[in-house]
Backbone as CSV, one residue per row, in Angstrom:
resi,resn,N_x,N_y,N_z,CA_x,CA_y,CA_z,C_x,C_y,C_z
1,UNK,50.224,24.805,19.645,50.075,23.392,19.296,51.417,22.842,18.841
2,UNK,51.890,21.746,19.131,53.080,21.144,19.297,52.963,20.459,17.820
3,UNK,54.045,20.605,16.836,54.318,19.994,15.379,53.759,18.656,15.907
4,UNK,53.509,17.722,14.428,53.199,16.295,14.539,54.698,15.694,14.572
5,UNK,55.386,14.460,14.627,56.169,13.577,14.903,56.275,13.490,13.301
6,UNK,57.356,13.885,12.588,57.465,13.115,11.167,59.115,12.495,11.081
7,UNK,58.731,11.150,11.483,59.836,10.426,11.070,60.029,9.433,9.964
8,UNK,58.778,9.875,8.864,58.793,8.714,7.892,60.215,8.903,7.013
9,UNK,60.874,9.730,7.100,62.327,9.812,5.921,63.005,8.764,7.045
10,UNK,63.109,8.770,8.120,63.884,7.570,8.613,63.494,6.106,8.437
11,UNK,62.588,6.040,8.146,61.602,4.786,8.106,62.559,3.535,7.266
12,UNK,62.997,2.281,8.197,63.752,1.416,7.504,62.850,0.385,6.944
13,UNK,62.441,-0.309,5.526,61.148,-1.186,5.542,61.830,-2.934,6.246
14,UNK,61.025,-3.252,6.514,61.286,-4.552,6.994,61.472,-5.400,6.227
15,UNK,62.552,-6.598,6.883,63.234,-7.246,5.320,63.582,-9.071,6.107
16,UNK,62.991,-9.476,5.575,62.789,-10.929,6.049,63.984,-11.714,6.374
17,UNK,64.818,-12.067,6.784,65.817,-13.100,7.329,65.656,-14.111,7.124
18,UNK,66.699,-15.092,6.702,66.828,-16.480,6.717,68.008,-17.077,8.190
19,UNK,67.441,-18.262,8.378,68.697,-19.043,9.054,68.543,-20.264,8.898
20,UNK,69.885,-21.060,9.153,69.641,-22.830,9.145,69.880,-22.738,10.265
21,UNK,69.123,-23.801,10.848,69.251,-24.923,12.358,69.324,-26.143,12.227
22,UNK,69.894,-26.705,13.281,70.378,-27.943,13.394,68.666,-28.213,14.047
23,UNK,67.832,-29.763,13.900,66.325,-29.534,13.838,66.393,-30.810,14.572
24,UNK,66.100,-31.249,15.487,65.881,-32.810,15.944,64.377,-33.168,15.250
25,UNK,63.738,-34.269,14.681,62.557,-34.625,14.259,62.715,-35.973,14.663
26,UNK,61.515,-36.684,15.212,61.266,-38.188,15.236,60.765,-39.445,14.418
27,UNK,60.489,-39.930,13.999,60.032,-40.896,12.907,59.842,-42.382,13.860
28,UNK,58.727,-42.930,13.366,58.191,-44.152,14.183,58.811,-45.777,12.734
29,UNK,58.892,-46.892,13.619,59.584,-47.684,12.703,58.652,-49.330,13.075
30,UNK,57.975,-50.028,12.310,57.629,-51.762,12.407,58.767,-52.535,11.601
31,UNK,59.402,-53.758,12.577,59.886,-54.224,12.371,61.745,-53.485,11.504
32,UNK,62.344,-54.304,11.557,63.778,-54.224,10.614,64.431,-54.405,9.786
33,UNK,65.095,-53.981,9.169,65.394,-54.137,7.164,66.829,-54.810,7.515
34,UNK,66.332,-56.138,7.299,67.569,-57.131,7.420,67.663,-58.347,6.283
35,UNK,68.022,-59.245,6.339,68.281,-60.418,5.119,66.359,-60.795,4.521
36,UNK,66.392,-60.792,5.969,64.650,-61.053,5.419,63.698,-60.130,5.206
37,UNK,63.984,-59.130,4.362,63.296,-57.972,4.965,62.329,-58.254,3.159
38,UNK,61.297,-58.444,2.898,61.098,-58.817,1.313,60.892,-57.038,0.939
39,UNK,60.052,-56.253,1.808,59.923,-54.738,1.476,60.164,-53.930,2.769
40,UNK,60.114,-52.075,2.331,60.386,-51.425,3.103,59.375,-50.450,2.381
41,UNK,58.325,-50.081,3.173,56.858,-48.702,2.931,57.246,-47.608,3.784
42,UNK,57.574,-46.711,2.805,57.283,-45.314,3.949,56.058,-45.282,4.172
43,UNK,55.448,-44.705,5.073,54.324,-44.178,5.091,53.993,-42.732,5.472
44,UNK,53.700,-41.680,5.047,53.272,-40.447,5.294,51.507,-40.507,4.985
45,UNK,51.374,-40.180,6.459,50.347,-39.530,7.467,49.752,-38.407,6.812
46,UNK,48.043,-37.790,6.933,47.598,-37.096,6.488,47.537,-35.908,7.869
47,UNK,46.562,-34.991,7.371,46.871,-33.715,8.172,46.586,-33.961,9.488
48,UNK,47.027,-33.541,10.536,45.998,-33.410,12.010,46.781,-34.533,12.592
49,UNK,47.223,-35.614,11.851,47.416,-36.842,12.500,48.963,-36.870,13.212
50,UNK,49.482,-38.137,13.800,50.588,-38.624,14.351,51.261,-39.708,13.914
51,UNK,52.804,-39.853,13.428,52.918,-40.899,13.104,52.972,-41.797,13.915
52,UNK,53.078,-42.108,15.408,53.009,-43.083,16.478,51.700,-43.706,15.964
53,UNK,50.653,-42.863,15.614,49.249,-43.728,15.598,49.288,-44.324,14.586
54,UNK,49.480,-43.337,13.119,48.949,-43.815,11.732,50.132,-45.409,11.760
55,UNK,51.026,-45.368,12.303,51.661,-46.858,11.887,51.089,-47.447,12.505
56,UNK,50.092,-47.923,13.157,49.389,-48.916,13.653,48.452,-49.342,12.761
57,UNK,48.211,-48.298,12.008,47.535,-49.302,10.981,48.199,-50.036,9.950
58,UNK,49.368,-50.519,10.330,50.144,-51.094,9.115,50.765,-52.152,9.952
59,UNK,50.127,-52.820,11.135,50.762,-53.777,11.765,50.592,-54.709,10.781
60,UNK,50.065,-55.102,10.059,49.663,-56.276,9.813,51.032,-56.777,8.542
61,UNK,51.511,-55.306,8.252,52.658,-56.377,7.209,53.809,-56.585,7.986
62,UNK,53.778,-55.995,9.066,55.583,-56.547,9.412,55.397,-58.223,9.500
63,UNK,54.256,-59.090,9.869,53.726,-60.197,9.682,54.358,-61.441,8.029
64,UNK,54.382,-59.746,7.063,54.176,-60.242,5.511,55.975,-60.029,5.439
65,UNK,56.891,-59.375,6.335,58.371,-59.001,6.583,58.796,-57.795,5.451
66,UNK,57.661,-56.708,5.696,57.347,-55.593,5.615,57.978,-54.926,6.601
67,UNK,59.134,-54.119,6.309,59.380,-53.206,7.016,58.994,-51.502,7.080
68,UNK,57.443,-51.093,7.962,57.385,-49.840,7.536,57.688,-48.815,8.910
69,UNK,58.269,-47.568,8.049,58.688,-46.564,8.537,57.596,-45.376,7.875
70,UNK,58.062,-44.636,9.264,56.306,-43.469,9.402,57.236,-42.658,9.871
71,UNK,57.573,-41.388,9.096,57.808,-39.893,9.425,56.859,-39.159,9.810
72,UNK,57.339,-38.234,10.448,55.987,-37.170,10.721,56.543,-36.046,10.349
73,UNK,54.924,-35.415,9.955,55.553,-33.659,9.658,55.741,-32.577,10.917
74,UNK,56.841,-32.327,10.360,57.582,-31.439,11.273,56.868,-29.837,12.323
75,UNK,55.839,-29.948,11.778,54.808,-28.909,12.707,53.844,-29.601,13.366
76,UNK,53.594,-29.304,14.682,52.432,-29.953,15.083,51.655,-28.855,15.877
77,UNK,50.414,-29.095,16.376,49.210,-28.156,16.987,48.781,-28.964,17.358
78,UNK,47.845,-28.078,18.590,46.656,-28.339,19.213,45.315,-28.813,17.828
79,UNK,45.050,-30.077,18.179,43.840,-29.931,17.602,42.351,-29.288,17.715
80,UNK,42.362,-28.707,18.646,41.085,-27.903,19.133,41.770,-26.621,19.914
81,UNK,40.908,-25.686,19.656,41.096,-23.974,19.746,41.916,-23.763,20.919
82,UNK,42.366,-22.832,21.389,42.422,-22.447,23.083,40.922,-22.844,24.091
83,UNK,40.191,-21.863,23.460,38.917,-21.665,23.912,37.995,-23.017,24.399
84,UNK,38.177,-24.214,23.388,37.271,-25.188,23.587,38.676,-25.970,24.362
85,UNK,39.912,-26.412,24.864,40.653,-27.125,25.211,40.060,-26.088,26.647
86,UNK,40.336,-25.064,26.809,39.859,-24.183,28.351,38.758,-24.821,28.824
87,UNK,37.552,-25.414,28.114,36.280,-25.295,28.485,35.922,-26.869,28.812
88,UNK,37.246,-27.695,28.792,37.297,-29.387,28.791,36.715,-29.962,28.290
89,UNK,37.744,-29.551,26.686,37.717,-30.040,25.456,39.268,-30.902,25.453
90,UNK,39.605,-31.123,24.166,41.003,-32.236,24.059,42.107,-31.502,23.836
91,UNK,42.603,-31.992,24.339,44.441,-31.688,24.245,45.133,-32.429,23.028
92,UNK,44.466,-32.894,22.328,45.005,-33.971,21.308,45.665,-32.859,20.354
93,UNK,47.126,-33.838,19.940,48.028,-32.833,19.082,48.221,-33.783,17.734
94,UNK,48.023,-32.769,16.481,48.390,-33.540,15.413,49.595,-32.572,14.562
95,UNK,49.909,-33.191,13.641,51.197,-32.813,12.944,50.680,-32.871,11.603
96,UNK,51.108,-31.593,10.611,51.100,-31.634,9.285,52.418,-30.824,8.580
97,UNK,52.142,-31.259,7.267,53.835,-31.478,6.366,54.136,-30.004,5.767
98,UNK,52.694,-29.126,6.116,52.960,-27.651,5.225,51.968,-26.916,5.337
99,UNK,51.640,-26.009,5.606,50.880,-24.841,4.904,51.081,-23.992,4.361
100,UNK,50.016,-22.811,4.189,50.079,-22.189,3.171,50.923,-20.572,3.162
101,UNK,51.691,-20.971,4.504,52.365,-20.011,5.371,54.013,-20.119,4.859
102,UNK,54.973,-19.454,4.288,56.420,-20.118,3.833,55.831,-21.380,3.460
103,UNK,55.492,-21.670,2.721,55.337,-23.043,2.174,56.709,-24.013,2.079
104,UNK,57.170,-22.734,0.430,58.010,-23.349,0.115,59.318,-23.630,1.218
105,UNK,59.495,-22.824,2.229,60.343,-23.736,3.126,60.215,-24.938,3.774
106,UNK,58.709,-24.962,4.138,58.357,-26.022,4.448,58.541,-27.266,3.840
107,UNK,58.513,-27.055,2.410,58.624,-28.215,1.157,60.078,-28.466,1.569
108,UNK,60.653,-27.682,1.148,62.535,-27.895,1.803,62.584,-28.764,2.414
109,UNK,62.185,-28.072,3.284,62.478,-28.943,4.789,61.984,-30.076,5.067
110,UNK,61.044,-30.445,4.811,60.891,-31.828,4.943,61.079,-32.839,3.717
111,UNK,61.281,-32.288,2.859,62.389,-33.392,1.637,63.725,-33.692,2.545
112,UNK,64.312,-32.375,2.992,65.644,-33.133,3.486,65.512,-34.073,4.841
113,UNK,64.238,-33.570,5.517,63.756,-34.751,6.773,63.801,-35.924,6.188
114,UNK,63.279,-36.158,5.191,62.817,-37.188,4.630,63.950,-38.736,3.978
115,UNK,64.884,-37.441,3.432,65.810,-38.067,2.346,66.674,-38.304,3.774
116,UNK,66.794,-37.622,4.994,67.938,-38.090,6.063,67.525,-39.411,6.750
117,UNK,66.485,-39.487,6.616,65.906,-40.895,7.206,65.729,-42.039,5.819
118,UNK,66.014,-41.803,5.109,65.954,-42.922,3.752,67.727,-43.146,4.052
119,UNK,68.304,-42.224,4.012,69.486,-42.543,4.152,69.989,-43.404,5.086
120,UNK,69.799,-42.715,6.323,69.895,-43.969,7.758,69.682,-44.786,8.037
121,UNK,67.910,-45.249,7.289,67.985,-46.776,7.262,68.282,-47.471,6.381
122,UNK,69.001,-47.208,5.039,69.776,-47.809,3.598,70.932,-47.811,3.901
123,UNK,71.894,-46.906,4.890,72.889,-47.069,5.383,73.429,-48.260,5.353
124,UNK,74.641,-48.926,4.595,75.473,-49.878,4.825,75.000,-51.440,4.300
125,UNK,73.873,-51.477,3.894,72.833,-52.060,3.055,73.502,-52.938,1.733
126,UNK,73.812,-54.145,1.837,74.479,-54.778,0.703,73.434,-55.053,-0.984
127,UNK,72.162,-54.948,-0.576,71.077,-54.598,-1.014,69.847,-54.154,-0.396
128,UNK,69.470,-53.323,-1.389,68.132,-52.302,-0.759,66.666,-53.109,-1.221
129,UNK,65.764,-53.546,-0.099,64.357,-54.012,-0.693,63.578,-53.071,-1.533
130,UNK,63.010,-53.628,-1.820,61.839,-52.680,-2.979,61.527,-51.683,-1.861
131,UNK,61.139,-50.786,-2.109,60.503,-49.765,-1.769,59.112,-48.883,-2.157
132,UNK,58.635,-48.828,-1.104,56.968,-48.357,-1.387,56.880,-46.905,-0.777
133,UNK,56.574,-45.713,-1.508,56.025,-45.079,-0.964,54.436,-44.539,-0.821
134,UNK,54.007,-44.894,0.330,52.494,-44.555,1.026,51.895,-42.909,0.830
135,UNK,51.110,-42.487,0.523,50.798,-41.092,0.956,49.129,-41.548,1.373
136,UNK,48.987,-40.688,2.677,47.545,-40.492,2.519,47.080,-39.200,2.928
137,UNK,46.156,-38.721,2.158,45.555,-37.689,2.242,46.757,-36.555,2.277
138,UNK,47.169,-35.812,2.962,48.213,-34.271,3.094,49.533,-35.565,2.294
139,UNK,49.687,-36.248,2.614,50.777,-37.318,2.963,51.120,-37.879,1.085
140,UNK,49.748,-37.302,0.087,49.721,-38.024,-1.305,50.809,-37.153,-1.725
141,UNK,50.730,-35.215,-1.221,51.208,-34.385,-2.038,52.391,-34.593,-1.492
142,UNK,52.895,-35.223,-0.308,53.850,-35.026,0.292,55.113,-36.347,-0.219
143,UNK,54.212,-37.042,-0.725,54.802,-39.001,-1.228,55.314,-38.182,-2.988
144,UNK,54.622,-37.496,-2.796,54.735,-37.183,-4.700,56.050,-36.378,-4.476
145,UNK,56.295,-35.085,-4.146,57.610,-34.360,-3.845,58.334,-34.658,-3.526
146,UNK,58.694,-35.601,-2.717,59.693,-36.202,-2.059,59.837,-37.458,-3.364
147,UNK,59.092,-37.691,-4.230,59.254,-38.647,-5.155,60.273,-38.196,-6.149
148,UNK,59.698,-36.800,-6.108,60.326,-36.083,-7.706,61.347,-35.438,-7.170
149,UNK,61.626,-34.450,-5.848,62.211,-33.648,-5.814,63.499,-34.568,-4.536
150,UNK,63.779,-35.801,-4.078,64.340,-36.239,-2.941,64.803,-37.111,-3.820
151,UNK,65.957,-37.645,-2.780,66.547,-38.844,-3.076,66.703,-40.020,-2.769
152,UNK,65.124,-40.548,-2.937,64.660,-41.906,-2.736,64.467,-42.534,-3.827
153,UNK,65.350,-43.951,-3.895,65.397,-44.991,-4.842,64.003,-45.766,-4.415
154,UNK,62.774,-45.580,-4.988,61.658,-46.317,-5.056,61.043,-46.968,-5.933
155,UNK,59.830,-48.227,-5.794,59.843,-49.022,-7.209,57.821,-48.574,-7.126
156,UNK,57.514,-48.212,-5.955,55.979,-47.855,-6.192,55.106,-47.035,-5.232
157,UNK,54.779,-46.070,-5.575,53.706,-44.803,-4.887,52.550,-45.391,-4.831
158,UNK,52.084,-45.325,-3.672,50.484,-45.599,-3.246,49.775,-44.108,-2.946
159,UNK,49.017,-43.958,-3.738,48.183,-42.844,-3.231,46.976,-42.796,-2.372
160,UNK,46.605,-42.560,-1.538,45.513,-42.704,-0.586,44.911,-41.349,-0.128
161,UNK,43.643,-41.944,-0.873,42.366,-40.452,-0.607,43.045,-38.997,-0.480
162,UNK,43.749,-38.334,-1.509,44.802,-37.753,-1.728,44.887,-37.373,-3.088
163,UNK,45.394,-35.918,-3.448,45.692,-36.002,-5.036,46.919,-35.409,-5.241
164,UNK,47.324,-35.659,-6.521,48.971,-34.884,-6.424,48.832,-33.492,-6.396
165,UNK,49.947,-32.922,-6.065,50.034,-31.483,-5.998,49.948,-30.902,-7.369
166,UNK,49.778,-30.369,-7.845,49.325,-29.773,-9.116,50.530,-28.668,-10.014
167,UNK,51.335,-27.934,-8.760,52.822,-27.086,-8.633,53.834,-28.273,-9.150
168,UNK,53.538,-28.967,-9.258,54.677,-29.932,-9.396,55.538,-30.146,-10.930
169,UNK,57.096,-30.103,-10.660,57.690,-30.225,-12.368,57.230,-31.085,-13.079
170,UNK,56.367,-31.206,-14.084,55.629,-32.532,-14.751,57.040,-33.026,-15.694
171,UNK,57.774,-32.201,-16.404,58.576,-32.484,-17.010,59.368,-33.329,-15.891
172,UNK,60.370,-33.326,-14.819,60.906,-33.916,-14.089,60.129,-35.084,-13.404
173,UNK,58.778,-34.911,-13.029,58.128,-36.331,-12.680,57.723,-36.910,-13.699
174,UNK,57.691,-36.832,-14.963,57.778,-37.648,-15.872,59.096,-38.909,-16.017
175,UNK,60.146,-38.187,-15.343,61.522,-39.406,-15.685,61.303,-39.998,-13.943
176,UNK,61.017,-39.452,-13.289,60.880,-40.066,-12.081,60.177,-41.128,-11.695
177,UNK,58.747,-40.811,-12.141,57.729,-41.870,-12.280,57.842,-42.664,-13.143
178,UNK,58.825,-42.561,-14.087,58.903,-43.700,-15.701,59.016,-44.856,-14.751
179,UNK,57.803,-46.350,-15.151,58.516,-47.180,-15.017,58.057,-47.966,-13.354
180,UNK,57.255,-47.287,-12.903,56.976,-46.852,-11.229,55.906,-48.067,-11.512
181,UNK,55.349,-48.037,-10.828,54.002,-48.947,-10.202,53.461,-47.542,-9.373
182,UNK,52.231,-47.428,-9.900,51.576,-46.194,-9.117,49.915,-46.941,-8.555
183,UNK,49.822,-46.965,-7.763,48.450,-47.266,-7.336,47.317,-45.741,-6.688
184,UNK,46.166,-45.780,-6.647,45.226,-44.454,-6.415,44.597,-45.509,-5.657
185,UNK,43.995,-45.026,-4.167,43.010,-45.800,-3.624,41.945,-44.606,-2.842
186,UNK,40.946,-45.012,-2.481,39.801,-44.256,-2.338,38.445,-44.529,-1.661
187,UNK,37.747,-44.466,-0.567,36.712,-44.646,-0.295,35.739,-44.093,-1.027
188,UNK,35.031,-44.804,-1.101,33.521,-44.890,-2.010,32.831,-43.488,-1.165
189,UNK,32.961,-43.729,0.101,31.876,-42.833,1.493,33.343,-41.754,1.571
190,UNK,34.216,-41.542,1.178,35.252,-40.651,1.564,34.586,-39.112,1.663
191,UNK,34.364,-38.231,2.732,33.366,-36.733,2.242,34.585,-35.972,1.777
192,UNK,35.809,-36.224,1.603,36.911,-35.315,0.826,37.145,-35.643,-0.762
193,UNK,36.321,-36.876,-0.969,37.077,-37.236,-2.560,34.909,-37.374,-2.999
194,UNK,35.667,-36.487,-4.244,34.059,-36.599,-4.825,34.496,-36.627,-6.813
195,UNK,33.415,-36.206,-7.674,33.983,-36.400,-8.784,34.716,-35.651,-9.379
196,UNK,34.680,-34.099,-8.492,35.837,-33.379,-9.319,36.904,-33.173,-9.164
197,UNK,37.092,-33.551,-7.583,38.464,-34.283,-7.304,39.006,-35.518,-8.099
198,UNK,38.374,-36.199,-8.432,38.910,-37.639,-9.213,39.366,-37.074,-10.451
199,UNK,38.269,-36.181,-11.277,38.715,-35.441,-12.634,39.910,-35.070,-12.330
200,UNK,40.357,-34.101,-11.216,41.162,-33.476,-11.055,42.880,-34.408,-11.071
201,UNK,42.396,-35.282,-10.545,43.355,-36.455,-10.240,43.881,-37.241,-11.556
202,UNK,42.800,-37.493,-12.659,42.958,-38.074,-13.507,44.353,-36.869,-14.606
203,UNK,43.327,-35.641,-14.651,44.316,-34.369,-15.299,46.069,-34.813,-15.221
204,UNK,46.135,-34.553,-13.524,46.965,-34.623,-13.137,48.026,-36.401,-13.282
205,UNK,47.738,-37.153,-13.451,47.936,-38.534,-13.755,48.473,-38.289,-15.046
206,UNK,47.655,-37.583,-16.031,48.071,-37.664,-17.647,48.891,-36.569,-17.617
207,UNK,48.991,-35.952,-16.635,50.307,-35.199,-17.109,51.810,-35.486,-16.828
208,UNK,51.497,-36.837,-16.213,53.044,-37.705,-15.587,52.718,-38.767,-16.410
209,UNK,52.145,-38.612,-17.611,52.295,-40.300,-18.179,52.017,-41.303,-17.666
210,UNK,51.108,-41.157,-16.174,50.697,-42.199,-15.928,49.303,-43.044,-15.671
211,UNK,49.181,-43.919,-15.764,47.699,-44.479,-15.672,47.532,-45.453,-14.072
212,UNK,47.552,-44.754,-12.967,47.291,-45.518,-11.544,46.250,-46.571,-12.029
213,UNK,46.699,-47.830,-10.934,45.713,-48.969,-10.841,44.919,-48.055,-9.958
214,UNK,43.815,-48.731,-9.922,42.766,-47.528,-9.016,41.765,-48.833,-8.139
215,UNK,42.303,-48.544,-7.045,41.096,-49.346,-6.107,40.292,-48.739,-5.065
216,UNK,38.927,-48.889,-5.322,38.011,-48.595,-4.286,37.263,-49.493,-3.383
217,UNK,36.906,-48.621,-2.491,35.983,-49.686,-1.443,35.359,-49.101,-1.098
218,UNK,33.958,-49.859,-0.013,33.196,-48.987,0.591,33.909,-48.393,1.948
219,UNK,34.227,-47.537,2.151,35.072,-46.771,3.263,35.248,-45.104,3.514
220,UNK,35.607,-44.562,4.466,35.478,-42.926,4.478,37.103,-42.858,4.346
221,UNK,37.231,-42.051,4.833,38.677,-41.447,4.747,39.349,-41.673,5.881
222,UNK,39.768,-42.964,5.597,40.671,-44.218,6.425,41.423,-44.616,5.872
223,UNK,42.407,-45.555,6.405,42.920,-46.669,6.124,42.372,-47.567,6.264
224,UNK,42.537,-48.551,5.199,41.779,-49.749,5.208,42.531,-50.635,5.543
225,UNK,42.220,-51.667,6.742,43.422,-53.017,6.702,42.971,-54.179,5.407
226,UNK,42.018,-53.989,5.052,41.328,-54.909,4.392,41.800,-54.718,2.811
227,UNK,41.636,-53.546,2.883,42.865,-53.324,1.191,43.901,-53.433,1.388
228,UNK,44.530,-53.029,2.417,46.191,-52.910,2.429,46.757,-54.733,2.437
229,UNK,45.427,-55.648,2.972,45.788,-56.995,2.643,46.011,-57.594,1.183
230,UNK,45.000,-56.467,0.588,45.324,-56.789,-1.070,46.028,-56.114,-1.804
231,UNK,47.710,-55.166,-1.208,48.389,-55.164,-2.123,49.570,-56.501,-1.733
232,UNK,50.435,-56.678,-2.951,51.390,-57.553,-2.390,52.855,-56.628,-2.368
């Protein structure tokens, strides 16, 4: 009988690598930040979605000389399996800002997506309009980090059916948020926001010193054009 194979003293363990790349990403834009420009809304998109689409629901302020800009997150997928796209199902592709996979690179990485496109369109800018940042849903935790941890000069966070990330420096979003205009909005019919999410939300609120205006409606987990008429 022939010895067994023992090569475990050679055994090298496996050891994770880093690299930077140069990354092309796209971002969708309504209207232009010029003399008349009264604001400028980011908007970040919740999970699954596209920013080509989600800015369509924000036609209605370039009207108000609202200029909004819609990033997208930098991963995207198939929204339906192999199996059911084989069986003529959809090809539809959505994009989200992180999982639970390298996260924290993910967080990286799209702060600096983020902060390179705040830059480009503030570029050369004799003054900068107010600034709004949007989150909805994936897009709340994603409006909040990029709040605390990026370098965007902003005057107010909208939160939408969404709660803050909970990991977050409270000590550092405390000087960040000083001073902010924070709004919380929410469908009544939303099946993702219920009461212990709101508890959860509130926790998290008092631990940034802040007290969100809070508006609801009857709605699921949408955008509403009908609220977004009632901020100014």
């Amino acid at each position: 009988m022939s010895e067994p194979f023992l090569f475990l003293h050679n055994y090298t363990p496996m050891v994770e690598q880093r690299i930077s790349i140069n990354f092309n990403a796209r971002y969708y834009k309504l209207g232009e930040i010029n003399k008349d420009t009264v604001q400028v809304w980011f908007v970040l998109h919740g999970y699954g979605q596209l920013a080509q689409y989600f800015i369509k629901k924000f036609n209605s302020l370039e009207a108000r000389r609202i200029c909004v800009i819609a990033p997208e997150g930098l991963s995207r997928f198939y929204l339906e399996d192999v199996n059911s796209r084989s069986q003529g199902g959809s090809s539809r592709v959505g994009a989200t800002w992180m999982t639970k996979e390298d996260r924290l690179t993910d967080i990286e990485n799209y702060i600096t997506y983020l902060n390179l496109i705040y830059q480009r369109e503030m570029a050369g800018l004799k003054s900068i309009p107010p600034v709004t940042l949007l989150g909805f849903s994936q897009g709340v935790a994603t409006a909040a980090r990029w709040a605390l941890y990026g370098s965007v000069d902003f005057q107010r966070m909208i939160l939408w059916a969404g709660i803050l990330p909970p990991d977050m420096d409270f000590a550092l979003g405390k000087e960040r948020v000083k001073g902010k205009e924070v709004i919380q909005i929410y469908g009544r019919l939303d099946p993702f926001i219920n009461a212990e999410r709101l508890d959860e939300m509130k926790k998290l609120s008092d631990q940034l010193n802040i007290a969100p205006k809070i508006i609801e409606y009857d709605g699921k987990h949408e955008i509403d054009e009908r609220v977004l008429g009632q901020i100014n």
